[in-house]
C-alpha positions as CSV (number, residue, x, y, z in Angstrom):
1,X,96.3,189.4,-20.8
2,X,92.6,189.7,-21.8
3,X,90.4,187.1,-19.8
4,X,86.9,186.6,-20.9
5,X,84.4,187.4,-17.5
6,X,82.5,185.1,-15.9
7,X,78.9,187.7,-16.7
8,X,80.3,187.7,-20.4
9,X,80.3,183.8,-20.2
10,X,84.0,183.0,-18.9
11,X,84.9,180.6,-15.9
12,X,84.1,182.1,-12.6
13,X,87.5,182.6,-10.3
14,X,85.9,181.8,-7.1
15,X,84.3,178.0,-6.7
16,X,81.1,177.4,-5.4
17,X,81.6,176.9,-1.2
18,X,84.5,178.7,-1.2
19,X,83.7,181.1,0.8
20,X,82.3,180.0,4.2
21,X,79.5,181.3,5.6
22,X,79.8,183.6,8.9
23,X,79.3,183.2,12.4
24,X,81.0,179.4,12.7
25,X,78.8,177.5,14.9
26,X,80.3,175.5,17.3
27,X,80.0,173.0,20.5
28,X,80.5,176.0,22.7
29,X,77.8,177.8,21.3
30,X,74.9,175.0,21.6
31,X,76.3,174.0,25.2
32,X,75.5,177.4,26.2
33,X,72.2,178.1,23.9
34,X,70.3,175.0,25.2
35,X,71.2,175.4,28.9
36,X,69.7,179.0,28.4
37,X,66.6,177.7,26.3
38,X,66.2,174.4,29.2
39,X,66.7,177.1,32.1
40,X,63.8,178.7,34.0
41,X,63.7,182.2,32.3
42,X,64.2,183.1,28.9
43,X,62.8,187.0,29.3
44,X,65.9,189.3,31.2
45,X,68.0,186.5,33.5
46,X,71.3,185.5,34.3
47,X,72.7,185.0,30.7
48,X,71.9,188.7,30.3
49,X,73.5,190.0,33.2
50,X,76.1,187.7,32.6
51,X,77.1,189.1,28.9
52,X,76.6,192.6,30.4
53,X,79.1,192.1,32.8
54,X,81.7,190.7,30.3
55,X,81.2,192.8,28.1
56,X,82.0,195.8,29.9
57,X,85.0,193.6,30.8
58,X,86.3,193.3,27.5
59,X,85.7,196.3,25.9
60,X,87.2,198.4,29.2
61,X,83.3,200.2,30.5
62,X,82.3,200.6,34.1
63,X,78.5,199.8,33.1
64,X,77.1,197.7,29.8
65,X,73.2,197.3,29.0
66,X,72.3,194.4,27.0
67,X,69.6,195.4,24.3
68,X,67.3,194.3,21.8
69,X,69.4,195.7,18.6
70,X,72.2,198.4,17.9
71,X,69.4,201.1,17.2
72,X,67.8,200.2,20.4
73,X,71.2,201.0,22.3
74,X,71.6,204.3,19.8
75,X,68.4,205.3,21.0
76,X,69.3,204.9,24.9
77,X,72.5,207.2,24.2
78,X,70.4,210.1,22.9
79,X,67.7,210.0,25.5
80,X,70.9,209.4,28.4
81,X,72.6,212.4,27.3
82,X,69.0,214.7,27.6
83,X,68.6,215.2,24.1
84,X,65.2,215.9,23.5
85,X,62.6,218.3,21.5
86,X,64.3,221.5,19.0
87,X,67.8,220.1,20.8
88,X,70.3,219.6,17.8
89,X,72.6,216.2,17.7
90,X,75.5,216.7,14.5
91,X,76.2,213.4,12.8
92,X,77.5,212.2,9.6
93,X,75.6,212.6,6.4
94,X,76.9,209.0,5.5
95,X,76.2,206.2,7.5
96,X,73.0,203.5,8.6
97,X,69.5,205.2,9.0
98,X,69.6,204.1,12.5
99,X,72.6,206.8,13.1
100,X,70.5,209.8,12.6
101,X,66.7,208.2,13.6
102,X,67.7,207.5,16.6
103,X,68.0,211.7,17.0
104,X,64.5,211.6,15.9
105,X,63.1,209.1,18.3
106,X,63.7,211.0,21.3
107,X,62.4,214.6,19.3
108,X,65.4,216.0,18.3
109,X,67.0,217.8,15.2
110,X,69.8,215.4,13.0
111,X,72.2,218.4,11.8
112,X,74.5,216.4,9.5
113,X,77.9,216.9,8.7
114,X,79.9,216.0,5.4
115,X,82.4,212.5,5.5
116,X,86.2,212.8,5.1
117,X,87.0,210.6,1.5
118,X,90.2,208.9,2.6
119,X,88.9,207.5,6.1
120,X,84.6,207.3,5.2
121,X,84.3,209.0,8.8
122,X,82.6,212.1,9.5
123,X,84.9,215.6,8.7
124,X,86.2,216.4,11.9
125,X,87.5,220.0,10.4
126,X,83.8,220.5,9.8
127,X,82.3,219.8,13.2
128,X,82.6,223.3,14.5
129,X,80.8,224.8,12.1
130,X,77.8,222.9,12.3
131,X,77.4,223.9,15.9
132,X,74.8,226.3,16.8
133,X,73.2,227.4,20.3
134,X,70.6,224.2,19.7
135,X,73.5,221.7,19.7
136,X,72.9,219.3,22.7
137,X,75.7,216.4,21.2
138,X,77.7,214.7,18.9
139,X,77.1,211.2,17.2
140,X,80.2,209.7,15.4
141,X,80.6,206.6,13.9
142,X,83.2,204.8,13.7
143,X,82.3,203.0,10.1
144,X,82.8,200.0,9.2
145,X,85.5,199.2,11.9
146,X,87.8,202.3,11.6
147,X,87.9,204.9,14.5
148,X,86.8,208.3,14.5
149,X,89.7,210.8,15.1
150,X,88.3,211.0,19.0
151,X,91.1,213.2,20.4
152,X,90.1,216.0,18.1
153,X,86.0,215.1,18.3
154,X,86.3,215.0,22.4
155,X,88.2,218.9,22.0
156,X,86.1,220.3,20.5
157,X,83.1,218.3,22.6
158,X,84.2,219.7,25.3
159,X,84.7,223.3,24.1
160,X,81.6,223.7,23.7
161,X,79.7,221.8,26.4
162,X,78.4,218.8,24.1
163,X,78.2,215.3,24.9
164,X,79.9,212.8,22.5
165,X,77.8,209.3,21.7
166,X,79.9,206.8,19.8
167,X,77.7,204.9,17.0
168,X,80.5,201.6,17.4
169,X,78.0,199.0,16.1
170,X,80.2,198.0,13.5
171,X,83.6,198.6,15.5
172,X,84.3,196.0,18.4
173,X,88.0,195.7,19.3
174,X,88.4,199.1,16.8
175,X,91.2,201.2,18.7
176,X,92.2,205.1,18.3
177,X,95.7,205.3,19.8
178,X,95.3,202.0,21.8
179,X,92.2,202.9,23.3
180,X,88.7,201.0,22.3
181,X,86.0,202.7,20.7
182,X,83.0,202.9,23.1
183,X,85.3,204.0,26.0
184,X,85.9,207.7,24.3
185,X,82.5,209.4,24.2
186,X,80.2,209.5,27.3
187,X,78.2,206.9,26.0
188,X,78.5,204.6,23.0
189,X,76.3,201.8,21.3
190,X,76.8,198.3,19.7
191,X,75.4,195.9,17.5
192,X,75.4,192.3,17.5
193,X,73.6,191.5,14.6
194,X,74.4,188.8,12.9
195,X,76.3,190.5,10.0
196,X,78.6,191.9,12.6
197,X,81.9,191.2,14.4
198,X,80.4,190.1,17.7
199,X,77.3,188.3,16.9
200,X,74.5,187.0,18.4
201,X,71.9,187.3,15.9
202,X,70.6,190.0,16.6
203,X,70.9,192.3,19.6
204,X,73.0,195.3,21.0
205,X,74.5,196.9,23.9
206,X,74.6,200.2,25.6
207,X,78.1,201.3,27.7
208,X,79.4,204.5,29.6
209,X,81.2,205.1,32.5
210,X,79.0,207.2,33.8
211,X,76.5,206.3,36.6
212,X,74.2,208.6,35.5
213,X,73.8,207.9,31.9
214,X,73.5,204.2,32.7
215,X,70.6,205.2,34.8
216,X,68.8,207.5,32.3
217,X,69.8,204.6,29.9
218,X,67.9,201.9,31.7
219,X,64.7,203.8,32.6
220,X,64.1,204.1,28.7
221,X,65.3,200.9,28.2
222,X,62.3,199.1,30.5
223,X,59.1,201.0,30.1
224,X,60.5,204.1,31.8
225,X,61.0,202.4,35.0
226,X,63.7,202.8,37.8
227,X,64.2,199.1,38.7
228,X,65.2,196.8,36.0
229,X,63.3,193.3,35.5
230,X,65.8,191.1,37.7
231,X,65.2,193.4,40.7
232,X,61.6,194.2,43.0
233,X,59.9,195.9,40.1
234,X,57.3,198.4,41.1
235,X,56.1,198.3,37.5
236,X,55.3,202.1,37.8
237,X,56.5,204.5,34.6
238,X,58.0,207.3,35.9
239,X,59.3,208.7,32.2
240,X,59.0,207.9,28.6
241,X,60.1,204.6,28.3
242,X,60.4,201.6,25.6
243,X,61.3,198.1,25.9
244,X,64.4,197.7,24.0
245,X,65.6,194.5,26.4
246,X,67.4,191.7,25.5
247,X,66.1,187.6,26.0
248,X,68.4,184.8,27.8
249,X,68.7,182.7,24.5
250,X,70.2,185.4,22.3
251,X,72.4,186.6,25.4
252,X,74.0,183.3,25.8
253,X,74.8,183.0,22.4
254,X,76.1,186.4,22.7
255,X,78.3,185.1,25.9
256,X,79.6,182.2,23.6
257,X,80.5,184.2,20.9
258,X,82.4,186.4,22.9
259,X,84.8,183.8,24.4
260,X,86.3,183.6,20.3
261,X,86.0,187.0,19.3
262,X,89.3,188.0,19.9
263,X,90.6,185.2,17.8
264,X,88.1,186.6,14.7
265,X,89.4,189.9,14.8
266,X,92.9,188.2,14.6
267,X,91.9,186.6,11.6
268,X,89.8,189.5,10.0
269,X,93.2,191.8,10.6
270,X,95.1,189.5,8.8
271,X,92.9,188.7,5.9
272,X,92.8,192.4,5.4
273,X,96.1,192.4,5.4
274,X,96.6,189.7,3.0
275,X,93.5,191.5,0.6
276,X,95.7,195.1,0.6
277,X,99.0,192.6,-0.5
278,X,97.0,191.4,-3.0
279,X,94.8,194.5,-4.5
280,X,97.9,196.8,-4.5
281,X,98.7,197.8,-8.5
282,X,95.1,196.4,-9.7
283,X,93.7,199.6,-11.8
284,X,91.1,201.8,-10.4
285,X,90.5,200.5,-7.1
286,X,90.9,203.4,-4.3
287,X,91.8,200.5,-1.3
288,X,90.9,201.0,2.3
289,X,93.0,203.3,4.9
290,X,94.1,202.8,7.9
291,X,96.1,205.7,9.5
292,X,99.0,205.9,11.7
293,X,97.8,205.6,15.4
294,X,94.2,203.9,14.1
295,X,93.2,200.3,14.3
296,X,91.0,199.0,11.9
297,X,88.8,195.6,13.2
298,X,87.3,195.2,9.0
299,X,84.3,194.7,9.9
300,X,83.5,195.7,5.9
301,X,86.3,195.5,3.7
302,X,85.0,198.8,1.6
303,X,86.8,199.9,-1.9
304,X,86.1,202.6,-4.4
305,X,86.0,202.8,-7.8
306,X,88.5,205.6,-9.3
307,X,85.0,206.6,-11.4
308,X,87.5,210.0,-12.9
309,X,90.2,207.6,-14.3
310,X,87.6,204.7,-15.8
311,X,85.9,207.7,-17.8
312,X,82.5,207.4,-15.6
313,X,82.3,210.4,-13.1
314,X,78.8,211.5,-14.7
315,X,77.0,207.9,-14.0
316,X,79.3,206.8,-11.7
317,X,76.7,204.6,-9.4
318,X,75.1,202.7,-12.6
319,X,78.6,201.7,-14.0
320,X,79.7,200.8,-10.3
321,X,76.9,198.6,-10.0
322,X,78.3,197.3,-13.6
323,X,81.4,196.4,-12.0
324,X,80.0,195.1,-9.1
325,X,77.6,192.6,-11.3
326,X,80.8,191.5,-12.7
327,X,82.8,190.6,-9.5
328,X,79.4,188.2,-8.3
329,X,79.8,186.7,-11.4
330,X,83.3,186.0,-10.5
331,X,82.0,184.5,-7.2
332,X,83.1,187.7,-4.8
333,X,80.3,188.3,-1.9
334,X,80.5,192.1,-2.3
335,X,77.3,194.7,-2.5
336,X,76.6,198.5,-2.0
337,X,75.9,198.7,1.7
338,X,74.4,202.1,1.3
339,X,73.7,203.7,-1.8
340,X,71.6,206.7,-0.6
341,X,73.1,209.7,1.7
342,X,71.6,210.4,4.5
343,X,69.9,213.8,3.5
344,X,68.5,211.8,0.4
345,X,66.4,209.6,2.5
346,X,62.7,210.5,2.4
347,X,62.6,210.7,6.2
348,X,64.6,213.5,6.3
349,X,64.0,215.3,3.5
350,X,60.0,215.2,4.3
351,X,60.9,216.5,7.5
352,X,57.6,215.1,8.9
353,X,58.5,212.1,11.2
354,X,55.6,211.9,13.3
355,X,53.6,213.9,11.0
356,X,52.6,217.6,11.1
357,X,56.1,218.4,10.4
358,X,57.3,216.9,13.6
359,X,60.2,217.2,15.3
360,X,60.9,220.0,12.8
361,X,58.4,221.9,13.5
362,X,58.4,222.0,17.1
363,X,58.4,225.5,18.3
364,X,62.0,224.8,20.1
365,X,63.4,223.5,17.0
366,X,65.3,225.6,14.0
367,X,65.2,225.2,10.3
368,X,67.9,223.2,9.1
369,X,69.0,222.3,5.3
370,X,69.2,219.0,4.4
371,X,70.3,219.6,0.9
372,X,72.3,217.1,-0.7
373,X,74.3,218.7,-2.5
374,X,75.7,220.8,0.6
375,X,77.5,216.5,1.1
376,X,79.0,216.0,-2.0
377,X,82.2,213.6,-0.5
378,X,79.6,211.7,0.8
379,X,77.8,211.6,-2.4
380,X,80.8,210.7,-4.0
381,X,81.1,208.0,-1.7
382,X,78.1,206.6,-2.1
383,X,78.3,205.9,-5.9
384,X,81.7,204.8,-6.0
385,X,82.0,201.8,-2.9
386,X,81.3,198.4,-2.9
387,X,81.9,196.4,0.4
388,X,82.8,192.7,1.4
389,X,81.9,191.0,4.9
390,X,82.1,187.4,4.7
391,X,85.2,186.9,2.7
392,X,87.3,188.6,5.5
393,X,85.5,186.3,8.7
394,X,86.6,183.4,10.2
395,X,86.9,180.2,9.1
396,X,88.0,181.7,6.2
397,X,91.6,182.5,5.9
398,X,94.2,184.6,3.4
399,X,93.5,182.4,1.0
400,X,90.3,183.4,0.5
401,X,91.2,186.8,0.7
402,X,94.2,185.7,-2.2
403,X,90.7,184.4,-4.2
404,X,88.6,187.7,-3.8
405,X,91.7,189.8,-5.2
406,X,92.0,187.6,-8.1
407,X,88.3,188.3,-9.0
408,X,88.9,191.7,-8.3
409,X,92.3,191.9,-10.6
410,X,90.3,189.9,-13.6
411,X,87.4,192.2,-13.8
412,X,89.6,195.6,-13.9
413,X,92.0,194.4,-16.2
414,X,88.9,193.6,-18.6
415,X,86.4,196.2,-17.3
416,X,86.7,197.3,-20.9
417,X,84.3,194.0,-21.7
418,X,81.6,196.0,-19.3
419,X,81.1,199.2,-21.7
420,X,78.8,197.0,-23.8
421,X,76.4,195.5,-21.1
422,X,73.0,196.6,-20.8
C-alpha cells in the first residue's frame, strides 16, 4: 500500500521523545561523580586506578591504562609495540581516522588493506599480501561491535613476526569464539566516549597482558616518564612522551557506568535482535551479519542499501543520502558515520603529515599507494551504509526497535516517491 512520506508531507512514524536519549543518568552515577568532584584530587587519583583495575577485571587483561580518549590509547599501542619511523603498520582502508593517525603519530607508514562486504571488517584473505620486510604490526578493528576473525589475524601475525593491536573502541563485551576483544592482540585500545557502549564522556583505555607493553605504554602516556603521577615522580623525560592521562571526575563516571554495562549490552543484543525480526523482507536493505562463532555488542546498528537492485549504482552515495533524509523525516536517528575511505582523506593522500613529506619521506620509509580505487568494497561500503546508535541503547527497548523498522519498511516500499526530490 502506497503511504505518503513524512519529507513528501505525510505523518511521521516515529513521535517526538520516542526515542530516549543515551547514556541514562542515574543516582549511582551522581553518588559517585560528586564524591570524586568534593574529593582532594581531580588530576590522576584513586577513581582512576580504581576504573583501571576493574576494567582489566571485566574485560579479562592483566594491566589497563586509563586515558584521555580512544586515539590516545591507539596511539599508546603503536608506540608499545616499537613502531616507529619507515616501520609499516597494515590496517583497514575503512574505519575512524584515529585508526590509521595513530600510525602516523609515532612516524610510521599506514599500509591499508581492503574491508570484507558481508562483515565491514578488514579482508583477512588479503593481509598477507600487504606484508612487506617494513611491516612492524597489524591494527584491526573490530567495527562497530563485530569481531575481527582473530584466529586467522593472530596466524598469520605470528608467521611473520608482527605484533597485533586491536582498535576495540567501539567493541566492549564483543566476543570471537567466547573470547573478548582486547584480550587477542598484544595490545588493544578503547573508547569511552560518550557515543559509545561504555561511556564516560569522553575517555579511553589502554590493555595487554604483557608487562612490557604496559610499561612502554605508560612512559608515552605521562611525558615520557617511568613513574606514573600516583607514585614518587622524578619528573625526568626519559623518551618521547605525551600526556594522554585521564582526570578523577570522568573516571568515576566511568566506574559507575561500568557497574550497568552488562545489563546495556543485554538490551542492545536484544533490540538488535528484535530490529533483524522486524527488517527481514523490507526491499533493498542488506541487514547486518553476525557469523557463527562471533558476537556482535551493536554498538552501531549499520545497513546497506542494495544501490544495484534500486537502479542507483552510478550515484549511489547522493541517492543514499536521499533515503536517509527520508528515514529522519520519519523520526529514525540514523546518519553516515563515515562517508570518506580512508585513502580518500587528504591526510593521506598529501602524504605530508608533518610537512616536508613526513613520515613518507623519511629515508627508512617505502613508497606506498594509497589509491582509492585499489579499495573498491570499501568504497562500496561507504556510499551505500547508514548507521543507528541510540535507537538500540538502553532505556529504550524492542519496541523502539519495532518503531525504527516501521520507518524503515515505509520509506522502501515508497522509495519510488524519492526519484523526484531535489
Amino acid at each position: 500500500m502506497t503511504e505518503k512520506l513524512a519529507i513528501k508531507g505525510g505523518r511521521r512514524t516515529i513521535p517526538e521523545g520516542a526515542i530516549k536519549k543515551w547514556p541514562p543518568i542515574d543516582d549511582v552515577d551522581r553518588k559517585m561523580v560528586m564524591e570524586a568532584l568534593e574529593g582532594n584530587v581531580l588530576t590522576t587519583g584513586p577513581n582512576c586506578q580504581a576504573l583501571q583495575e576493574e576494567f582489566a577485571v571485566w574485560n579479562g587483561n592483566r594491566y589497563a591504562i586509563t586515558t584521555n580518549s580512544g586515539t590516545g590509547a591507539l596511539h599508546m599501542c603503536v608506540a608499545a609495540c616499537g613502531c616507529g619511523a619507515g616501520d609499516e603498520v597494515i590496517v583497514p582502508a575503512y574505519s575512524w581516522s584515529s585508526s590509521a593517525t595513530c600510525i602516523l603519530h609515532h612516524n610510521a607508514i599506514p599500509v591499508f588493506v581492503d574491508i570484507d562486504f558481508d562483515t565491514m571488517n578488514i579482508d583477512v584473505d588479503r593481509i598477507e599480501a600487504a606484508i612487506t620486510p617494513r611491516t612492524k604490526a597489524i591494527i584491526v578493528v573490530h567495527l562497530h561491535g563485530l569481531a575481527v576473525d582473530m584466529e586467522r589475524v593472530t596466524d598469520v601475525a605470528r608467521r611473520h613476526g608482527l605484533k597485533v593491536i586491536e582498535d576495540a573502541c567501539q567493541a566492549h563485551g564483543a566476543t570471537f569464539k567466547g573470547k573478548k576483544v582486547g584480550t587477542w592482540g598484544n595490545c588493544a585500545a578503547f573508547s569511552l566516549n560518550q557515543n559509545k557502549c561504555f561511556c564516560s564522556g569522553e575517555g579511553g583505555m589502554f590493555v595487554t597482558d604483557d608487562e612490557d607493553l604496559q610499561e612502554k605504554a605508560k612512559q608515552l602516556w605521562s611525558f615520557g616518564e617511568t613513574r606514573t603521577p600516583v607514585e614518587d615522580r622524578d619528573y625526568h623525560a626519559y623518551a618521547l612522551g605525551w600526556m594522554y592521562r585521564n582526570n578523577e571526575i570522568i573516571a568515576a563516571f566511568g566506574r559507575a557506568q561500568l557497574t550497568k554495562l552488562d545489563g546495556y549490552l543485554e538490551a542492545q543484543k536484544a533490540n538488535a535482535q528484535r530490529m533483524t525480526e522486524c527488517l527481514r523482507g523490507v526491499p533493498h536493505l542488506l541487514l547486518p551479519a553476525e557469523p557463527e562463532g562471533f558476537e556482535h555488542d551493536w554498538y552501531n546498528y549499520t545497513i546497506r542499501f542494495d544501490m544495484k537492485a534500486l537502479g542507483h549504482e552510478e550515484d549511489a552515495a547522493a541517492f543514499r543520502d536521499e533515503i536517509m533524509k527520508a528515514l529522519q523525516a520519519e523520526g529514525v536517528q540514523t546518519a553516515v558515520w563515515q562517508r570518506f575511505i580512508l585513502p580518500a582523506m587528504t591526510v593521506f593522500r598529501a602524504k605530508n603529515g608533518y610537512g616536508k613529506g613526513c613520515p613518507w619521506s623519511c629515508p627508512h620509509a617505502a613508497p606506498v599507494d594509497y589509491s582509492p580505487d585499489n579499495f573498491p568494497v570499501a568504497q562500496k561500503h561507504a556510499d551505500s551504509h547508514t548507521g543507528m546508535t541510540t535507537p538500540l541503547r538502553a532505556p529504550n527497548g524492542p519496541e523502539v526497535a519495532e518503531l525504527v523498522a516501521k520507518a524503515f519498511g515505509k520509506v522502501m516500499k515508497n522509495v519510488d516517491q524519492l526519484e523526484d526530490l531535489e
